[in-house]
C-alpha positions in Angstrom: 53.5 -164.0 -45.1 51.0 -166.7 -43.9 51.3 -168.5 -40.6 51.6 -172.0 -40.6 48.7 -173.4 -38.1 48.9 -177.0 -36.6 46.2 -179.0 -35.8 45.8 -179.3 -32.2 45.1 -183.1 -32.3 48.2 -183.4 -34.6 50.6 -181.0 -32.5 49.8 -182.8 -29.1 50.2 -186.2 -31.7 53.7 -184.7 -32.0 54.1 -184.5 -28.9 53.8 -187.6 -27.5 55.6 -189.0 -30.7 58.6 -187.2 -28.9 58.2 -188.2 -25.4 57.9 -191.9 -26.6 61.3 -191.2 -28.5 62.9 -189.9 -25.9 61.7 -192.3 -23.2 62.7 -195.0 -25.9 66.4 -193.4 -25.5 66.5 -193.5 -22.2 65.3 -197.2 -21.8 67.8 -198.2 -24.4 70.5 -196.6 -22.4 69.0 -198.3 -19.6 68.5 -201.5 -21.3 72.3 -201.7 -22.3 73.7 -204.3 -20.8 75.9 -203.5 -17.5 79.8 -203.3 -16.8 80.2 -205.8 -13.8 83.6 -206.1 -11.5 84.3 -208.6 -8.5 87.2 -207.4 -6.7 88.0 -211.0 -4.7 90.6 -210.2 -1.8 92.6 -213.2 -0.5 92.3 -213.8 2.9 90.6 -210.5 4.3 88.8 -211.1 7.9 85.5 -210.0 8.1 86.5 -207.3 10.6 89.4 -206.1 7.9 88.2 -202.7 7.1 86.9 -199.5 8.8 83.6 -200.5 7.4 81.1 -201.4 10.9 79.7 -205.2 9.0 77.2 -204.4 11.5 76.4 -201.2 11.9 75.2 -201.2 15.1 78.5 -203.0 16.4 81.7 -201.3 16.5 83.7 -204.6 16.4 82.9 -205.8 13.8 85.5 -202.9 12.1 88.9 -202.6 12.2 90.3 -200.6 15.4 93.6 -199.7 13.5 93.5 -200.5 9.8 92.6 -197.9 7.5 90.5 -198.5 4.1 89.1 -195.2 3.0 88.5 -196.8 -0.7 86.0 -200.1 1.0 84.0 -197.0 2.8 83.9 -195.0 -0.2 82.5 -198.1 -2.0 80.2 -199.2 0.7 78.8 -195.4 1.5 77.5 -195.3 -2.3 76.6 -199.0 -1.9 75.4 -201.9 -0.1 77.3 -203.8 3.0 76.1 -207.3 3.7 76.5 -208.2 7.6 76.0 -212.1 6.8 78.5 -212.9 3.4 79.7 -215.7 3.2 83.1 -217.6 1.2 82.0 -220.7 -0.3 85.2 -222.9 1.3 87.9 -221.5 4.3 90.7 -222.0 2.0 91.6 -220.0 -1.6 91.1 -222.4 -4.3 87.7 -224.3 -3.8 86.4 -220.6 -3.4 87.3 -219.7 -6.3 86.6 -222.6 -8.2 82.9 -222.3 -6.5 82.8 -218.5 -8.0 83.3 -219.3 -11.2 81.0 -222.1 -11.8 78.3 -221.1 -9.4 78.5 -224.8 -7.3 79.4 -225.4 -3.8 83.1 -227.0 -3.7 81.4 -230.3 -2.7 79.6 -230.4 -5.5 82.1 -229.5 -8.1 84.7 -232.4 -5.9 87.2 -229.3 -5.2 87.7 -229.5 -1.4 91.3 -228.8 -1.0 94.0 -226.3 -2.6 95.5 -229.9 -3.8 94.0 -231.9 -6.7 93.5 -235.0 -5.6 89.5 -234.9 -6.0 89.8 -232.6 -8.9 87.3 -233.9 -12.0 88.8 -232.9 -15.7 87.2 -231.4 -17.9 84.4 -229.2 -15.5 81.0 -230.2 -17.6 79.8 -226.4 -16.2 79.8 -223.2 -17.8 81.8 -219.9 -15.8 80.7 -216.7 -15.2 82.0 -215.0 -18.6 80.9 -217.9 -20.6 77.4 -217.3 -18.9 77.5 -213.5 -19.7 78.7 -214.1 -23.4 75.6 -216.4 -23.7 73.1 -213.6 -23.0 75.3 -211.1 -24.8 78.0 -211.8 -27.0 79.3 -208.5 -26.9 80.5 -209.0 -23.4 84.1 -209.4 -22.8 86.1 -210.2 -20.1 89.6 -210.5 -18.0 90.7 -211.9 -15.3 93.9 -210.1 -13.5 95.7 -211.4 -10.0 95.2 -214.7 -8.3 93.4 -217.4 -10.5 94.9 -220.8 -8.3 92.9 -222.7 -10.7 93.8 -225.6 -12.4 92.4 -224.6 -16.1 93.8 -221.5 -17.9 91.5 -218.6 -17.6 90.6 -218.4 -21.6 89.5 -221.8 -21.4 87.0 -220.3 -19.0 86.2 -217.9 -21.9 88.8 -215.0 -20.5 89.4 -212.7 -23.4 92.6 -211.1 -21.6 94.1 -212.6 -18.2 97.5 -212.8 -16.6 97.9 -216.8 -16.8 97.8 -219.5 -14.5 99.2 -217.3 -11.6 99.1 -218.6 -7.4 100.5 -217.3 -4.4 103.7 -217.8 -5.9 103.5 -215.1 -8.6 103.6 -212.5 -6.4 107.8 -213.5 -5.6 108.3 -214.7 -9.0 110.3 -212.7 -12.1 108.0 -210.5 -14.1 107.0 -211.4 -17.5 110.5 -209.2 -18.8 112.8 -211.6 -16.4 113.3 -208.8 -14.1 113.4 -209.1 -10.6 109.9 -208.3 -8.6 110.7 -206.0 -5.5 107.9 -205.9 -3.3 108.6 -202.2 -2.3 108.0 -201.1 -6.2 104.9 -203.3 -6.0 103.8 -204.8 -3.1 101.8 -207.9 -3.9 101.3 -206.9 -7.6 98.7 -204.7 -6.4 100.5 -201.8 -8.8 100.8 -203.9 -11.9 97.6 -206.0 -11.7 95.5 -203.0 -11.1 97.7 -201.1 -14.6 96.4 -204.1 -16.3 92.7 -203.4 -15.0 92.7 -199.8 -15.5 94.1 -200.6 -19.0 91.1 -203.4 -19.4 88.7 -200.7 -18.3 89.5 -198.0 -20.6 90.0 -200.2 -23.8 86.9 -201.7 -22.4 84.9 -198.3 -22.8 86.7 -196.7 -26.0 84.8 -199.5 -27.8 81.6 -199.4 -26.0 81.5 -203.2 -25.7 80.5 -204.2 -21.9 82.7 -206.3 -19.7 83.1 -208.5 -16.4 86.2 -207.6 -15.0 87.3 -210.0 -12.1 90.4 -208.6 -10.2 92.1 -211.1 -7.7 94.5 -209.6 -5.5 97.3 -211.5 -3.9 96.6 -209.0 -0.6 96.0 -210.1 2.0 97.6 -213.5 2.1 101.0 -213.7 4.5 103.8 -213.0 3.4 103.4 -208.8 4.3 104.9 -206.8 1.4 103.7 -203.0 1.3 105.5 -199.8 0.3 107.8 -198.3 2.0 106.3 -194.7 3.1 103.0 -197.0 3.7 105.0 -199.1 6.1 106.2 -195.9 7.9 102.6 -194.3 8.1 101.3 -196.5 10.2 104.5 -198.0 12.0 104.1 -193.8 13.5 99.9 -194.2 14.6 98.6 -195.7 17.8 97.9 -199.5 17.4 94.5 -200.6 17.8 93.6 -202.9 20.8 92.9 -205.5 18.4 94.4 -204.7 15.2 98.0 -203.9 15.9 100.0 -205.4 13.4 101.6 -202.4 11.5 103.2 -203.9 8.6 99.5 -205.9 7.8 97.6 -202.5 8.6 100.2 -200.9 5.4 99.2 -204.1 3.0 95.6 -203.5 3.5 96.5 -200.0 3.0 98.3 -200.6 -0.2 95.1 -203.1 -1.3 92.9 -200.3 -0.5 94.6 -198.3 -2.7 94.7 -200.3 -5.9 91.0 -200.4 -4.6 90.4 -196.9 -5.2 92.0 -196.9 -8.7 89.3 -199.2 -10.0 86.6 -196.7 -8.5 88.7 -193.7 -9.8 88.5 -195.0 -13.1 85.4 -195.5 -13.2 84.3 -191.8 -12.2 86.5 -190.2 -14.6 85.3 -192.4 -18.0 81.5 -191.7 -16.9 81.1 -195.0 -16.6 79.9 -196.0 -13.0 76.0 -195.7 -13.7 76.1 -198.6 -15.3 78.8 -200.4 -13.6 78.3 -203.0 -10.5 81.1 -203.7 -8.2 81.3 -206.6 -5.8 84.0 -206.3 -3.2 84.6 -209.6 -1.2 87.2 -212.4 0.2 87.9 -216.2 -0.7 88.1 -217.2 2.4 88.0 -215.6 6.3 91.0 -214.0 7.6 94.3 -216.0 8.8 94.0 -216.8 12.9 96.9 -219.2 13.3 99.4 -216.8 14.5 96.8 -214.0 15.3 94.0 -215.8 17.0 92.7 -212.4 18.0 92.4 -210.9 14.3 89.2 -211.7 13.8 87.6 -211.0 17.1 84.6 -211.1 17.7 84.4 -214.0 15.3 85.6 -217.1 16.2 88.9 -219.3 14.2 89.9 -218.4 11.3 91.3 -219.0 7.5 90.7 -223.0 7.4 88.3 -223.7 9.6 84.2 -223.9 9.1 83.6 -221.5 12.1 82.5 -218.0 10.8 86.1 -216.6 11.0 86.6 -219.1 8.5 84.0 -218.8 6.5 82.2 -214.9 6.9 83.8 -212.0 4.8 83.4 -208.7 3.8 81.3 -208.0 1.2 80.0 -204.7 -0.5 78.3 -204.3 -3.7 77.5 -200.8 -5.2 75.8 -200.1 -8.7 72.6 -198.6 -10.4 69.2 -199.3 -8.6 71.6 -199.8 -5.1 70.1 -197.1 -2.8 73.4 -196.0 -1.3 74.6 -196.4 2.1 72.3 -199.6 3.1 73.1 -202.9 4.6 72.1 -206.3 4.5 71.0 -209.0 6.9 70.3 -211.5 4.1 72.8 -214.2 4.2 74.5 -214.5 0.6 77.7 -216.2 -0.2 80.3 -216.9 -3.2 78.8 -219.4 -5.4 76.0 -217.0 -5.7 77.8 -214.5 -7.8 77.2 -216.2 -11.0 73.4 -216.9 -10.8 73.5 -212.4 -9.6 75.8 -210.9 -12.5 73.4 -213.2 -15.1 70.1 -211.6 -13.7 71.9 -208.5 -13.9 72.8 -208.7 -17.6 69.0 -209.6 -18.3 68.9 -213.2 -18.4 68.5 -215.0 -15.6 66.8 -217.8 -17.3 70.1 -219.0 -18.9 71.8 -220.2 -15.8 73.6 -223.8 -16.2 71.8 -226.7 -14.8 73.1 -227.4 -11.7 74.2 -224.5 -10.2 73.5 -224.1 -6.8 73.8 -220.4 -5.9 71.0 -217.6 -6.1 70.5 -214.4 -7.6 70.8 -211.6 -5.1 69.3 -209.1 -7.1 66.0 -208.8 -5.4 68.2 -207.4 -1.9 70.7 -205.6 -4.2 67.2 -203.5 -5.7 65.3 -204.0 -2.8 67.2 -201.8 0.1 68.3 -204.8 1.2 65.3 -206.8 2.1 64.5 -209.8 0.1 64.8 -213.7 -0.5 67.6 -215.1 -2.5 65.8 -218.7 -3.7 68.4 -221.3 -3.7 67.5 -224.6 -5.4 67.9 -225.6 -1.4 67.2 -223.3 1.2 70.4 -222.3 3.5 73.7 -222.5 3.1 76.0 -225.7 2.8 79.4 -226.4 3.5 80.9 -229.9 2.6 84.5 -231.1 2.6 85.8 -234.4 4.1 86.7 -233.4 7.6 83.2 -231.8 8.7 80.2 -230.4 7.3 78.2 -227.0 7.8 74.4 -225.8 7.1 73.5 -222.4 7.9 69.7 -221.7 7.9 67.3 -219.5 9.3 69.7 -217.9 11.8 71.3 -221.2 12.7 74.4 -223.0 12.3 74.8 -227.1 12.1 78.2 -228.5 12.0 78.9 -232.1 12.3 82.7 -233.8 12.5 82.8 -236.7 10.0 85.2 -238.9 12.0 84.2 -238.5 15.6 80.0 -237.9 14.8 80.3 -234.8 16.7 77.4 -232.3 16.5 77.1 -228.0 17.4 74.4 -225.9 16.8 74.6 -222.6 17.5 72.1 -219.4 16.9 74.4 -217.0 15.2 72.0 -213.6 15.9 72.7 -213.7 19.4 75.9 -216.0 19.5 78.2 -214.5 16.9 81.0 -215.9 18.2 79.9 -219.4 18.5 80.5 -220.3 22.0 77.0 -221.9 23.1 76.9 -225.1 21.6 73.2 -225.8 21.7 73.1 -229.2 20.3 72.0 -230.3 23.6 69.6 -227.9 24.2 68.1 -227.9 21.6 68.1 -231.7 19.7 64.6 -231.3 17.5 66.5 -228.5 15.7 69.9 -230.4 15.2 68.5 -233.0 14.1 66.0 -231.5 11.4 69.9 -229.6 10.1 71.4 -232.7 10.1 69.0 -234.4 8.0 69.0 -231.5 5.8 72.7 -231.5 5.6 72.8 -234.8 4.9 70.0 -234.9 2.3 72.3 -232.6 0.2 75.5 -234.4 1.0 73.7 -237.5 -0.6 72.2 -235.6 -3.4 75.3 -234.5 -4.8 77.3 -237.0 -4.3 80.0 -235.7 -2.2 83.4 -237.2 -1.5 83.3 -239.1 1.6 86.1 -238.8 3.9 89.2 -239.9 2.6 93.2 -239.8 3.3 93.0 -235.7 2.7 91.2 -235.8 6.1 94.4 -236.7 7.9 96.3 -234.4 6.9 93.3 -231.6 8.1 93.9 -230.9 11.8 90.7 -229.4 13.6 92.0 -226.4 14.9 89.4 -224.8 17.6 
């Protein structure tokens, strides 16, 4: 029997014929376009978790609350130390998320209507992803507090117009909702995740999932045994609040389902997961909740405005953090750079992609369409740049400054001090005020107390 002899040129040929097939394979698996999920917490302090936001400062975690589902996330992730909400109260934010605008811009400044255009003449964040891919689908499950219905917004599956108030209303089968079955909806809204996930991956098709958790805006509702656990430790010296300490326990739960989920299908190597808050957490019974930040929930001081905010996904070296200041309204400009297209952003939008610190261990320039940070409603107005922080009081001309790496709880107003600076972020601030056309102060403004 003869021997069959290859060439040699056509046998190493051959070979590279199959290394270029396979490395074809893997760039196609590669190329396909990613799973993305933004869990969006509702009123979660900054120092809410027992994740240090800087890691060099142990208050800046939680003394007494325990989220072992926010470290698991961050400890294969990233951890931004400077995140930021786009407005201190629930529903600008997350109008701003969707569409990628700064509240002021979009003329939602208030949880109320009353400066609320109709129809928006802006694209959202699945109707941005379905542009690059129309294979993507998405659902929206939890807290929407948006005027429009979700699949106007191009939502494939959602749980309606929902609020605050969902969370005491009947369920969809008219039965009564008890909050020890499932506190906050954090049981069922998660079901309807998990479901979204799984259906999601059976037919291969990928998906933005956005999951909006009533948690944890006051009222407190957690499960019973939870409520027990931690009514039985040692408060914290500045967490002490047992019954909160069991909601955030029950969110971080729910939290951990998503991840779970995600593990068992195979499917977190090609799956990004933001984890952040609308707004900072709620000081006006608490002042000392967010310590060492000052205010809180409604106010444009940094417990008002910074948040918690991990991401975790392919190409994020795990375990890193991030000084680069990012904030909401850049989410929509980041998941379209991260399906491929970046060039098919809406005109208008005023957020960045954070991609480049996502892939770059954390170091990196997000490019704005203006640089910093801006804050606008009709009481006062904010710009953060460069370290710094401008805030001026409409009605009373009232200016601070403050350097927020060595001041991070804004107690050295250095507007005096310092009056070339304030005024350069004034005129900044003012610049974009006038560019966009921003409301100027109106009634709304007296019925918005400026708490300290």
């Amino acid at each position: 029997m003869l021997g069959i002899i290859m060439n040699p040129g056509l046998q190493a040929a051959r070979h590279l014929l199959a290394s270029a097939l396979l490395l074809g394979l893997v760039s196609a698996a590669l190329a396909k376009p990613p799973n993305i999920i933004l869990i969006l917490t509702d009123d979660q302090g900054w120092n809410n978790t027992e994740v240090p936001m800087i890691p060099s400062r142990a208050d800046t975690r939680s003394d007494y609350y325990l989220t072992p589902n926010f470290k698991r996330l961050a400890d294969s992730g990233m951890t931004f130390s400077q995140a930021y909400a786009p407005h201190p109260v629930c529903s600008p934010s997350r109008h701003s998320i969707q569409f990628g605008m700064t509240p002021a811009k979009l003329k939602k400044t208030s949880n109320r209507a009353v400066n609320y255009p109709e129809p928006f003449p802006v694209r959202s964040i699945p109707q941005v992803l379905k542009s690059i891919d129309p294979a993507y689908r998405a659902a929206h499950f939890g807290k929407w507090h948006m005027h429009r219905h979700p699949a106007e917004l191009g939502y494939d599956a959602s749980d309606g117009r929902t609020g605050n108030h969902t969370a005491r209303q009947l369920t969809t089968d008219q039965t009564k909702h008890f909050p020890h079955d499932d506190p906050k909806r954090s049981v069922s809204l998660t079901d309807n995740a998990v479901q979204f996930i799984r259906h999601q991956a059976h037919a291969g098709a990928p998906f933005y999932l956005q999951v909006s958790h009533y948690a944890i805006h006051l009222s407190a509702e957690a499960k019973p045994a939870t409520l027990a656990k931690h009514k039985a430790r040692t408060p914290g010296k500045v967490h002490s609040a047992y019954w909160y300490a069991a909601m955030i326990d029950d969110l971080d739960y729910a939290v951990g389902r998503i991840l779970d989920v995600l593990d068992e299908l195979k499917l977190a190597d090609n799956t990004y997961v933001f984890l952040t808050s609308d707004n900072g957490g709620t000081a006006r019974q608490y002042p000392h909740f967010n310590k060492p930040l000052r205010a809180g929930k409604g106010t444009y001081y940094e417990g008002g405005l910074r948040v918690p905010f991990i991401a975790a996904g392919p190409g994020i070296k795990a375990g890193t953090y991030s000084a680069v200041p990012v904030v909401g309204y850049d989410f929509l400009a980041t998941f379209a750079d991260l399906a491929g297209s970046p060039e098919k952003l809406p005109d208008g939008i005023e957020g960045g992609t954070i991609k480049p610190v996502l892939l770059g261990n954390g170091e990196g320039v997000v490019r704005r369409p203006r640089a910093g940070l801006h804050f606008y409603r009709p009481l006062d107005s904010v710009l953060i740049r460069d370290g710094h922080k401008f805030r001026r009081t409409h009605r009373t001309g009232e200016i601070e400054l403050y350097d927020l790496s060595r001041d991070l709880s804004e107690t050295a107003n250095l507007a005096t001090a310092a009056p070339r600076l304030a005024k350069r972020m004034q005129g900044a601030l003012e610049e974009w005020i006038k560019e966009i056309d921003a409301t100027t102060p109106s009634p709304l403004d007296r019925r918005v107390r400026r708490r300290p």
